[in-house]
N, CA, C and O atoms as a Tinker XYZ file with bonds, in Angstrom:
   404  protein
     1  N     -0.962000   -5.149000   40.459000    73     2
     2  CA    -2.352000   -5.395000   40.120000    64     1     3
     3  C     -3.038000   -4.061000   39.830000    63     2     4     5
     4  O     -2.842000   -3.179000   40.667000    81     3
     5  N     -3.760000   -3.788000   38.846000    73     3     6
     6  CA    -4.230000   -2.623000   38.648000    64     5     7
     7  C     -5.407000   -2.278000   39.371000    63     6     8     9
     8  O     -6.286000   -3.116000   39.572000    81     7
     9  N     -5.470000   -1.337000   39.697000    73     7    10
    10  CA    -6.969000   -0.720000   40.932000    64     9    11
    11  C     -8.185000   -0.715000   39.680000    63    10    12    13
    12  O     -7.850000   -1.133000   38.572000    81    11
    13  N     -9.498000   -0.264000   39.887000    73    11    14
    14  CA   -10.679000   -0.575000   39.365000    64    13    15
    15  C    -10.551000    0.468000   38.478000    63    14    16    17
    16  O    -10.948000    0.120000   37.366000    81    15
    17  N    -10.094000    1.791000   38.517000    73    15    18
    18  CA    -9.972000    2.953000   37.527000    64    17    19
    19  C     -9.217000    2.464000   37.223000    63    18    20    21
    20  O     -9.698000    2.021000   36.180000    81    19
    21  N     -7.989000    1.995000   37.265000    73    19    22
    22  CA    -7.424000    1.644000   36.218000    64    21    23
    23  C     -7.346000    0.791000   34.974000    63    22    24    25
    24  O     -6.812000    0.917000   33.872000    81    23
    25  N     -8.185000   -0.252000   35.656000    73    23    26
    26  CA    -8.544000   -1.466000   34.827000    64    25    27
    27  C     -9.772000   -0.761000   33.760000    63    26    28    29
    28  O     -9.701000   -0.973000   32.550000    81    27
    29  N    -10.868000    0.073000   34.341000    73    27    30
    30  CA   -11.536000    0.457000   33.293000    64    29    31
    31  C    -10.910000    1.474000   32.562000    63    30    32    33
    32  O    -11.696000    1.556000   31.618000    81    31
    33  N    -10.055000    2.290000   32.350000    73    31    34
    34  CA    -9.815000    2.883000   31.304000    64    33    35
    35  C     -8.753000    2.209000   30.788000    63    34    36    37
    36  O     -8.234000    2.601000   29.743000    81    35
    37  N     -8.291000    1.099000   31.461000    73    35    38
    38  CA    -7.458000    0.367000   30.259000    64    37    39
    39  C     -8.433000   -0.531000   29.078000    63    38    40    41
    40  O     -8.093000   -0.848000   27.938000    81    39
    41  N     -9.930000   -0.849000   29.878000    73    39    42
    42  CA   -10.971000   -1.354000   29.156000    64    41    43
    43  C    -11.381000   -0.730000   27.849000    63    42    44    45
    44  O    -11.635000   -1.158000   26.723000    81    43
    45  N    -11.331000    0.999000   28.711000    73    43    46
    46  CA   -11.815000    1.768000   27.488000    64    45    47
    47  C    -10.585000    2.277000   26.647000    63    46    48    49
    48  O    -10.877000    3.331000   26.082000    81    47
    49  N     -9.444000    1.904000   26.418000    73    47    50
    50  CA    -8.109000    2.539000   25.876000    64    49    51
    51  C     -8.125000    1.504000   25.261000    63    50    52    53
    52  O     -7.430000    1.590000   24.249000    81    51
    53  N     -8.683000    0.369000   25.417000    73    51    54
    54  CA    -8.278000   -1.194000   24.359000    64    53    55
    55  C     -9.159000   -0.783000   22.929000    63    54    56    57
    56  O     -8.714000   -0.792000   21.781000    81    55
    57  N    -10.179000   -0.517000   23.254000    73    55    58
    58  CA   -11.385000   -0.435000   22.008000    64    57    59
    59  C    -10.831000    0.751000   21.251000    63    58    60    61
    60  O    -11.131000    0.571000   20.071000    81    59
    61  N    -10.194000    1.826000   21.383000    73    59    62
    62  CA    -9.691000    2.881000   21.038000    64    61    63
    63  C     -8.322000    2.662000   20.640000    63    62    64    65
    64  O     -7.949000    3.455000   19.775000    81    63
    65  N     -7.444000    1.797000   21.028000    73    63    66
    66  CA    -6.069000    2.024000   20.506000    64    65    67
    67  C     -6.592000    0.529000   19.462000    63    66    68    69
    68  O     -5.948000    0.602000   18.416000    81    67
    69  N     -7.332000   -0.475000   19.450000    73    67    70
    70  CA    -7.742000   -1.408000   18.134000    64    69    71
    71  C     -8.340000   -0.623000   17.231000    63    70    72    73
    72  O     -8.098000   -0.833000   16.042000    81    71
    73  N     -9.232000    0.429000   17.609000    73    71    74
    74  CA    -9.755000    1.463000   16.359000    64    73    75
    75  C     -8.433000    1.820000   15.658000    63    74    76    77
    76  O     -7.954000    1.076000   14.801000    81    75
    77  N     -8.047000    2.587000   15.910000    73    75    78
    78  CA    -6.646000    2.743000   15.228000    64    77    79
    79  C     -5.786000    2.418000   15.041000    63    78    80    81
    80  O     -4.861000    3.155000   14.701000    81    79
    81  N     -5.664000    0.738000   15.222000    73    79    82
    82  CA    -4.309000    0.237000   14.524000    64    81    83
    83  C     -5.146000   -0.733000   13.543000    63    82    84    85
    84  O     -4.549000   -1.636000   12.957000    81    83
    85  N     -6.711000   -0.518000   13.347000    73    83    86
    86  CA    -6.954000   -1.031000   12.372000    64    85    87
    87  C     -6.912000   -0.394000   11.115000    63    86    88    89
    88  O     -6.475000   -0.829000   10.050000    81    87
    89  N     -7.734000    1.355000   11.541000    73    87    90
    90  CA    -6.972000    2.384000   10.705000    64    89    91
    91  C     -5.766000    2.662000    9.669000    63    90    92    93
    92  O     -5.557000    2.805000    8.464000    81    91
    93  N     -5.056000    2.646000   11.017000    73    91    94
    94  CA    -3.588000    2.526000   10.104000    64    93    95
    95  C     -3.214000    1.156000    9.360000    63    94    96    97
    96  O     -2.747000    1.127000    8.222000    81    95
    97  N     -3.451000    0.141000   10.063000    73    95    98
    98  CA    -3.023000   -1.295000    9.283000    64    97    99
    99  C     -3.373000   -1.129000    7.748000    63    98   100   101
   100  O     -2.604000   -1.571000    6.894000    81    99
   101  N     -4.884000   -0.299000    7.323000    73    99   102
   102  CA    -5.855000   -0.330000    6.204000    64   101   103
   103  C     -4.816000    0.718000    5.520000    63   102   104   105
   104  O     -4.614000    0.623000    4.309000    81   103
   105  N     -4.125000    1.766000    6.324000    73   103   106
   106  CA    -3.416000    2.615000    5.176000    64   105   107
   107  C     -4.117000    4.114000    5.257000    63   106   108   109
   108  O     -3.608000    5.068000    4.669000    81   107
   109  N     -5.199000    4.224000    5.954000    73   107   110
   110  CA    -5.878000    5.522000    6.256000    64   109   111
   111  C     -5.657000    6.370000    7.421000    63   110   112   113
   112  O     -5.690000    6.060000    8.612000    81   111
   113  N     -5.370000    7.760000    6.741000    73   111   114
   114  CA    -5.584000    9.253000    7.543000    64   113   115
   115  C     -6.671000    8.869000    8.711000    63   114   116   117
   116  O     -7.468000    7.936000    8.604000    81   115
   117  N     -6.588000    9.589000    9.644000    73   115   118
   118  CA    -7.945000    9.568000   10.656000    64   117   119
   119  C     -8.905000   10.242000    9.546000    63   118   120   121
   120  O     -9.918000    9.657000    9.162000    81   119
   121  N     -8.506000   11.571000    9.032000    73   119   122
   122  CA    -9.737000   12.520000    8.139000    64   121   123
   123  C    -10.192000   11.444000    6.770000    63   122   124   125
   124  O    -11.378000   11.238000    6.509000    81   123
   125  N     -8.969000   10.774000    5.915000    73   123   126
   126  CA    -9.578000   10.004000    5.187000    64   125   127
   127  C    -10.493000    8.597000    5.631000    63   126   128   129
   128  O    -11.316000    8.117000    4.851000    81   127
   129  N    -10.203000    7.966000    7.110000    73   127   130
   130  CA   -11.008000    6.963000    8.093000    64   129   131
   131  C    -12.303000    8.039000    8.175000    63   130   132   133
   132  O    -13.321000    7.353000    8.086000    81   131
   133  N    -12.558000    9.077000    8.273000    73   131   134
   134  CA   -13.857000    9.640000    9.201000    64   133   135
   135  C    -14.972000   10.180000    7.807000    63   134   136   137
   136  O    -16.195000   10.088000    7.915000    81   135
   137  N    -14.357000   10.673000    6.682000    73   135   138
   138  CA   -14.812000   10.807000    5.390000    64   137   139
   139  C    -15.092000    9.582000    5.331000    63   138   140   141
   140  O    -16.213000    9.592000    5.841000    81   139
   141  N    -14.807000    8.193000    4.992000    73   139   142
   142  CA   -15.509000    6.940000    4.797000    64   141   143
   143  C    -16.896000    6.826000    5.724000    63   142   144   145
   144  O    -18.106000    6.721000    5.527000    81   143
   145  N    -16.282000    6.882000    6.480000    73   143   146
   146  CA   -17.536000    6.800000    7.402000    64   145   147
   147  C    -18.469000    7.797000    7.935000    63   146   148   149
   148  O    -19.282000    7.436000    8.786000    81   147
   149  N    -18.441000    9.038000    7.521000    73   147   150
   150  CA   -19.182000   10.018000    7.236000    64   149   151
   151  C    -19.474000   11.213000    8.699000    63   150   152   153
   152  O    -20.241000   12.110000    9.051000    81   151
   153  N    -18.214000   10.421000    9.183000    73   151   154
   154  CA   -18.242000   11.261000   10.972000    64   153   155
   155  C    -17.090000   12.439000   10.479000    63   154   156   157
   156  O    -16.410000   12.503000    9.455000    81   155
   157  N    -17.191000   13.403000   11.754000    73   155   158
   158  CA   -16.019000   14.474000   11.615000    64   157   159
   159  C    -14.740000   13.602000   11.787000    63   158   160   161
   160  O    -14.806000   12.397000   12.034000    81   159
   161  N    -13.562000   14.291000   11.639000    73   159   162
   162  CA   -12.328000   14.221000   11.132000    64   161   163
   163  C    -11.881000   13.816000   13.761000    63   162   164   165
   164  O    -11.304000   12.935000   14.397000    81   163
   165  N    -12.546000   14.969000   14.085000    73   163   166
   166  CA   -12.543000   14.758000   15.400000    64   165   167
   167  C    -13.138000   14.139000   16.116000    63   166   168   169
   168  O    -12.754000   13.999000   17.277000    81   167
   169  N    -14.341000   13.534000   15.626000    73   167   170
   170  CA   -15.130000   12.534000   16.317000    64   169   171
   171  C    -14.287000   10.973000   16.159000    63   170   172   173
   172  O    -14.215000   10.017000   16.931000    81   171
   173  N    -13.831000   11.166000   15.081000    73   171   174
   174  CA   -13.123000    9.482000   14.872000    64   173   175
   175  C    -12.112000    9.374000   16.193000    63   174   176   177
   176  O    -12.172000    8.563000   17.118000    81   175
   177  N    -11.162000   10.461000   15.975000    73   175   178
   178  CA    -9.791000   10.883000   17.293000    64   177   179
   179  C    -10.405000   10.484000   18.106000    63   178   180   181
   180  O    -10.129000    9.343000   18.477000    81   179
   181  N    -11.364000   11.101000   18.684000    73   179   182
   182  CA   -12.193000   10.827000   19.943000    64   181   183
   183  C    -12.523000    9.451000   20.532000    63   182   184   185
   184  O    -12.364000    9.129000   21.709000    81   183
   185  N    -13.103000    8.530000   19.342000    73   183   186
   186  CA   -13.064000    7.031000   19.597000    64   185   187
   187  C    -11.707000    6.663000   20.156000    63   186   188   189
   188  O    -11.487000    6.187000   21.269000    81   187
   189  N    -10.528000    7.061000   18.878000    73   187   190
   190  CA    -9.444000    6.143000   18.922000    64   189   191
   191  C     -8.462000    6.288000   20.404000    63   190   192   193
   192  O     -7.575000    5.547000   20.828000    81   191
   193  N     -9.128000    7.761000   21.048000    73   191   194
   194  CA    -8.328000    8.329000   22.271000    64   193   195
   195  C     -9.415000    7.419000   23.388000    63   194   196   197
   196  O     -9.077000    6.995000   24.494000    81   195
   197  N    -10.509000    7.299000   22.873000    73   195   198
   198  CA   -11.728000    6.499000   24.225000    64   197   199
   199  C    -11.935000    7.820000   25.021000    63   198   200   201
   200  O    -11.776000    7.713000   26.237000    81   199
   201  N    -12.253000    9.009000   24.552000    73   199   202
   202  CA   -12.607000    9.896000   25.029000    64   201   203
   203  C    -14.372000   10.057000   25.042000    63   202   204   205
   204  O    -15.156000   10.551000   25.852000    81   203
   205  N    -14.512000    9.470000   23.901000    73   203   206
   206  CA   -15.984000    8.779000   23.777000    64   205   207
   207  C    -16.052000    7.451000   23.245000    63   206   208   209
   208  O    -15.342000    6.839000   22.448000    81   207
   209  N    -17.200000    7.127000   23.959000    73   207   210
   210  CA   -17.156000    5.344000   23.156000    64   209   211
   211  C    -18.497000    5.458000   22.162000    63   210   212   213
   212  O    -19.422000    6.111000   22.644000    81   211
   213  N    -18.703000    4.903000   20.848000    73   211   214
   214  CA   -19.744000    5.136000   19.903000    64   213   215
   215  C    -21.038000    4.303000   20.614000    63   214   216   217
   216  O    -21.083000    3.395000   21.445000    81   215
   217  N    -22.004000    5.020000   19.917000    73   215   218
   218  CA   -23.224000    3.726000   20.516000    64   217   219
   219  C    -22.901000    2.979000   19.604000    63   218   220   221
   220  O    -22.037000    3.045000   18.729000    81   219
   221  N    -23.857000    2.069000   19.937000    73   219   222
   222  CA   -23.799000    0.389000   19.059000    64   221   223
   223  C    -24.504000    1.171000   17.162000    63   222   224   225
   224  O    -23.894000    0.717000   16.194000    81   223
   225  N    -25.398000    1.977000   16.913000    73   223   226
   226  CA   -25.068000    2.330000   16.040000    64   225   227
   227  C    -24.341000    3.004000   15.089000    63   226   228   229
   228  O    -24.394000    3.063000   13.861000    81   227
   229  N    -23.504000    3.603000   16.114000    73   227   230
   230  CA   -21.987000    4.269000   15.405000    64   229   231
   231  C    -20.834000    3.039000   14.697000    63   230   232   233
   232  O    -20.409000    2.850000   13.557000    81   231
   233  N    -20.575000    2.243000   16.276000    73   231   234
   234  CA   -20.295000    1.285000   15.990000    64   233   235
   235  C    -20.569000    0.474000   14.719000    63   234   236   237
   236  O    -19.753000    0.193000   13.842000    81   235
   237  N    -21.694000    0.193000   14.772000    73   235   238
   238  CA   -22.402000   -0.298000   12.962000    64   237   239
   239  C    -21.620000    0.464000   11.809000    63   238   240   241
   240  O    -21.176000   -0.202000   10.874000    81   239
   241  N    -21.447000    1.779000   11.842000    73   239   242
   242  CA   -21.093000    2.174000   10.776000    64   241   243
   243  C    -19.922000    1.990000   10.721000    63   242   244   245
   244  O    -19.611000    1.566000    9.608000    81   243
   245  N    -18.622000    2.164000   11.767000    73   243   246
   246  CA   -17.674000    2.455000   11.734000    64   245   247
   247  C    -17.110000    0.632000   11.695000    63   246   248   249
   248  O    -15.965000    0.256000   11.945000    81   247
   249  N    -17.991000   -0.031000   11.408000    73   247   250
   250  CA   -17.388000   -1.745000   10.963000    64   249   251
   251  C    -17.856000   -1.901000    9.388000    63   250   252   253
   252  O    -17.121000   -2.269000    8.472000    81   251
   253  N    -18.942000   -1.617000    9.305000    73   251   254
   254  CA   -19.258000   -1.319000    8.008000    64   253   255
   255  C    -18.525000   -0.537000    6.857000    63   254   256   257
   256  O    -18.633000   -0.876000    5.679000    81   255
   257  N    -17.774000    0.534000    7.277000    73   255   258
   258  CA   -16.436000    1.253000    6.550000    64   257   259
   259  C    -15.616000   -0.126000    6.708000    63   258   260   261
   260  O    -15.511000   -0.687000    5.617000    81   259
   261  N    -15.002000   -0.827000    7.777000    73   259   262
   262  CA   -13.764000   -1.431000    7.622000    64   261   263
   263  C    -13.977000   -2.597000    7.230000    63   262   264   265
   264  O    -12.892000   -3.176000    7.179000    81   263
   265  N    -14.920000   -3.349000    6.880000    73   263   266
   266  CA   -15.583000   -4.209000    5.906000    64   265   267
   267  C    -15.257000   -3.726000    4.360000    63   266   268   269
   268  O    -14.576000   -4.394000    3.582000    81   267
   269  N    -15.975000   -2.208000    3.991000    73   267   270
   270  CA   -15.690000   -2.035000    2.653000    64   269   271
   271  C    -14.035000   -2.181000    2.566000    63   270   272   273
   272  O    -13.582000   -2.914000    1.687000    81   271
   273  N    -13.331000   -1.646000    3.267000    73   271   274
   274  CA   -11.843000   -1.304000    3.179000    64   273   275
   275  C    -11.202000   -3.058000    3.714000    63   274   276   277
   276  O    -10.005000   -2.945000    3.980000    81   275
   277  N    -11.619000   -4.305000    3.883000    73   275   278
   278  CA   -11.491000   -5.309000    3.585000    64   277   279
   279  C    -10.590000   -5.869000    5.042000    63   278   280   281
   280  O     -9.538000   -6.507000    5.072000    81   279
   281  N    -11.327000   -5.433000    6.034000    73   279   282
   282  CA   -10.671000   -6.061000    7.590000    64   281   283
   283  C    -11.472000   -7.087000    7.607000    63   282   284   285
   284  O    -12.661000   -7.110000    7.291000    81   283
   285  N    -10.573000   -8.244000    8.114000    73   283   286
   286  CA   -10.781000   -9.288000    8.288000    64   285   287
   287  C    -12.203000   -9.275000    9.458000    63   286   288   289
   288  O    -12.433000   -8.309000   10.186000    81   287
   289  N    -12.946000  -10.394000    9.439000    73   287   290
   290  CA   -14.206000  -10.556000    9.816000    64   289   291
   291  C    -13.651000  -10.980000   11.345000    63   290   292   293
   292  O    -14.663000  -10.837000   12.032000    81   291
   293  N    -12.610000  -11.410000   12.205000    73   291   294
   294  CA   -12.070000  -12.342000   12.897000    64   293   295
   295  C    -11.281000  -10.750000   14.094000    63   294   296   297
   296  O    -11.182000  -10.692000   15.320000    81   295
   297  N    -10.911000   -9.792000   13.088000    73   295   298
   298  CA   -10.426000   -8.627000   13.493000    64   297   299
   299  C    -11.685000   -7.738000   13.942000    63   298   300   301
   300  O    -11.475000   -7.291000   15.070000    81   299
   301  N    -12.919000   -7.338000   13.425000    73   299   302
   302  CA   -14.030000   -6.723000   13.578000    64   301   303
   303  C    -15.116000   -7.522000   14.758000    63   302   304   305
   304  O    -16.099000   -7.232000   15.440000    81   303
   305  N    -14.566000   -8.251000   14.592000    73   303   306
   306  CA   -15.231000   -9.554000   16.448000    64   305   307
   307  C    -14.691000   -9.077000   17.087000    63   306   308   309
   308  O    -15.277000   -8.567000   18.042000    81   307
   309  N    -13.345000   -8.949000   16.979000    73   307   310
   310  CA   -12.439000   -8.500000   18.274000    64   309   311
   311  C    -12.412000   -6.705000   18.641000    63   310   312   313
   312  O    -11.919000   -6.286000   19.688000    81   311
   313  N    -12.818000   -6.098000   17.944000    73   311   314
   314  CA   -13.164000   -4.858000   17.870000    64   313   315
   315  C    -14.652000   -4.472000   18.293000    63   314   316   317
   316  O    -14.836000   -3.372000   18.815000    81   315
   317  N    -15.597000   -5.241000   18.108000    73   315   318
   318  CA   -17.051000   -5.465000   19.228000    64   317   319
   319  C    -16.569000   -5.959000   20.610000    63   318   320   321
   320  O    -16.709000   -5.316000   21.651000    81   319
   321  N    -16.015000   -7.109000   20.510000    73   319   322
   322  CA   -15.863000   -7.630000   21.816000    64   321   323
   323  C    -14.941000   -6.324000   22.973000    63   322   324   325
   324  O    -15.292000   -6.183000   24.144000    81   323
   325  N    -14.046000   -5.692000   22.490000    73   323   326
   326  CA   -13.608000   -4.354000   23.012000    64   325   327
   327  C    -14.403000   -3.261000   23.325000    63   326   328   329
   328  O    -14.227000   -2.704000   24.408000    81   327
   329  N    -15.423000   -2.780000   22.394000    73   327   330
   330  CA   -16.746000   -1.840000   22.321000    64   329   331
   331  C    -17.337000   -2.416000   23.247000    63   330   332   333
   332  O    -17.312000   -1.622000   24.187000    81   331
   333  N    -18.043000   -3.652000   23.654000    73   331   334
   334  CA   -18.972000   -4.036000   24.304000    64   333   335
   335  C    -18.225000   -4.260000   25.665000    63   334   336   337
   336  O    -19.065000   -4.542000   26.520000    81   335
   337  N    -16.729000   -4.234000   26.270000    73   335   338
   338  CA   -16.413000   -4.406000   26.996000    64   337   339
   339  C    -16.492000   -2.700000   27.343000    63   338   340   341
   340  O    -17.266000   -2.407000   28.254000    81   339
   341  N    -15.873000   -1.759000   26.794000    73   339   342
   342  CA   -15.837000   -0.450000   26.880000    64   341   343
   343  C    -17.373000    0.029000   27.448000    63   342   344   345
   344  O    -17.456000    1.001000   28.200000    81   343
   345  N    -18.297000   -0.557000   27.124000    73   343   346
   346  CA   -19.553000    0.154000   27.024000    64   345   347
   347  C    -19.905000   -0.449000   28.497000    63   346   348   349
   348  O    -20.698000    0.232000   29.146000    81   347
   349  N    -19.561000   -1.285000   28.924000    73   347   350
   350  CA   -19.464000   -1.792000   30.642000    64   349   351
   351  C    -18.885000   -0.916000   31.763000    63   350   352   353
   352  O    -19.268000   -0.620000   32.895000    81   351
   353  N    -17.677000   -0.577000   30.912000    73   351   354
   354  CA   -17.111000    0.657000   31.873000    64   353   355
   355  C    -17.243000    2.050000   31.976000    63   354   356   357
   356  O    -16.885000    2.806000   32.879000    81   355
   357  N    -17.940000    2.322000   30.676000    73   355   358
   358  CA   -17.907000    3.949000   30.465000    64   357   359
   359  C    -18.428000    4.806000   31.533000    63   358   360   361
   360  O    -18.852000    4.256000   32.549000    81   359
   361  N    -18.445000    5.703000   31.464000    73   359   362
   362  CA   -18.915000    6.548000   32.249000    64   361   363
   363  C    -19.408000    7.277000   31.803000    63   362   364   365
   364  O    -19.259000    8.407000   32.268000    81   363
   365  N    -20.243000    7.097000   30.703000    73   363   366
   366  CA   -21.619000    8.014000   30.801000    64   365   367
   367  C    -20.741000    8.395000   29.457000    63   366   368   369
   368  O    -21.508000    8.650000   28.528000    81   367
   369  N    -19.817000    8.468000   29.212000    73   367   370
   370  CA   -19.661000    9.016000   27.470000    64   369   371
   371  C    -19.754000    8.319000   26.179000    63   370   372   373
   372  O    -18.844000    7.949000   25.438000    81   371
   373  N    -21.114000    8.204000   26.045000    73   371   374
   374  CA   -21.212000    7.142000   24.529000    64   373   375
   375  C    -21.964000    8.169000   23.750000    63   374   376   377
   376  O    -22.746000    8.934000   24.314000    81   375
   377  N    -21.764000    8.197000   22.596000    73   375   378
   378  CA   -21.816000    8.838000   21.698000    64   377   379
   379  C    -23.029000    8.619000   20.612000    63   378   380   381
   380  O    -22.978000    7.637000   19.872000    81   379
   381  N    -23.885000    9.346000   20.546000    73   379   382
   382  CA   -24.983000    8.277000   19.399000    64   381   383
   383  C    -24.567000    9.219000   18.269000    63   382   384   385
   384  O    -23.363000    9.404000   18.088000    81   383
   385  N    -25.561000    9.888000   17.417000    73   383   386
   386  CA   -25.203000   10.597000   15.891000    64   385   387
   387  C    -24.169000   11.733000   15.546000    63   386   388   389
   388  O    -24.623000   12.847000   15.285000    81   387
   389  N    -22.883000   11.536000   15.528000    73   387   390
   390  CA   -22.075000   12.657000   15.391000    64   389   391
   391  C    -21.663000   12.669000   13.794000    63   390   392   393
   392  O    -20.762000   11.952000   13.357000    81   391
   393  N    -22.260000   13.367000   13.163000    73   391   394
   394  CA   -22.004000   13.345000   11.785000    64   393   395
   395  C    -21.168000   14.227000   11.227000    63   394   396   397
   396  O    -20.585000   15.055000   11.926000    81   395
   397  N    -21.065000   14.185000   10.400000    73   395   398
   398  CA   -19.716000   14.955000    9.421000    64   397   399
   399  C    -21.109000   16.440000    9.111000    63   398   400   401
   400  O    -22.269000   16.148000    8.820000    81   399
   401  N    -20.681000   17.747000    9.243000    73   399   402
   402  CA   -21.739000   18.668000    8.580000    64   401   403
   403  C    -21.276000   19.426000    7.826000    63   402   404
   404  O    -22.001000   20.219000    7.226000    81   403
């Protein structure tokens, strides 16, 4: 049975390892994923490691890229429902405007 740290960073490792196997499923670099979406090349890593979790408006953008790039609507539910579970456990690392400069 997993202890309470464990269960939350497996909470926050779910939303982060679905960031990036949606990534890759689409066929994109992390740097060509973070150019779409207009974040650094290391801020994306950062999601996909759950080293930070995005706010809900990062989030916005970073569904809004995988919309243009044509992820299923059914896949991007399940990628909130992970974020919003992540954002229960975090610990204080959510992320609001990290932009590409």
């Amino acid at each position: 049975m997993l202890q309470n740290n464990d269960k939350t960073e497996a909470q926050r490792q779910g939303f982060g390892n679905y960031l990036r196997s949606l990534r890759i499923e689409a066929g994109l670099t992390c740097k060509d994923f973070a150019e779409l979406v207009g974040f650094s090349r290391p801020t994306v890593s950062q999601y996909e490691t759950a080293k930070i979790i995005p706010s809900n408006r990062n989030l916005d953008r970073l569904i809004a890229a995988m919309r243009d790039i044509g992820v299923e609507d059914y896949k991007i539910d399940i990628l909130r429902q992970r974020h919003s579970a992540s954002l229960k456990v975090s610990s204080g690392k959510v992320i609001g405007s990290v932009l590409k400069g």
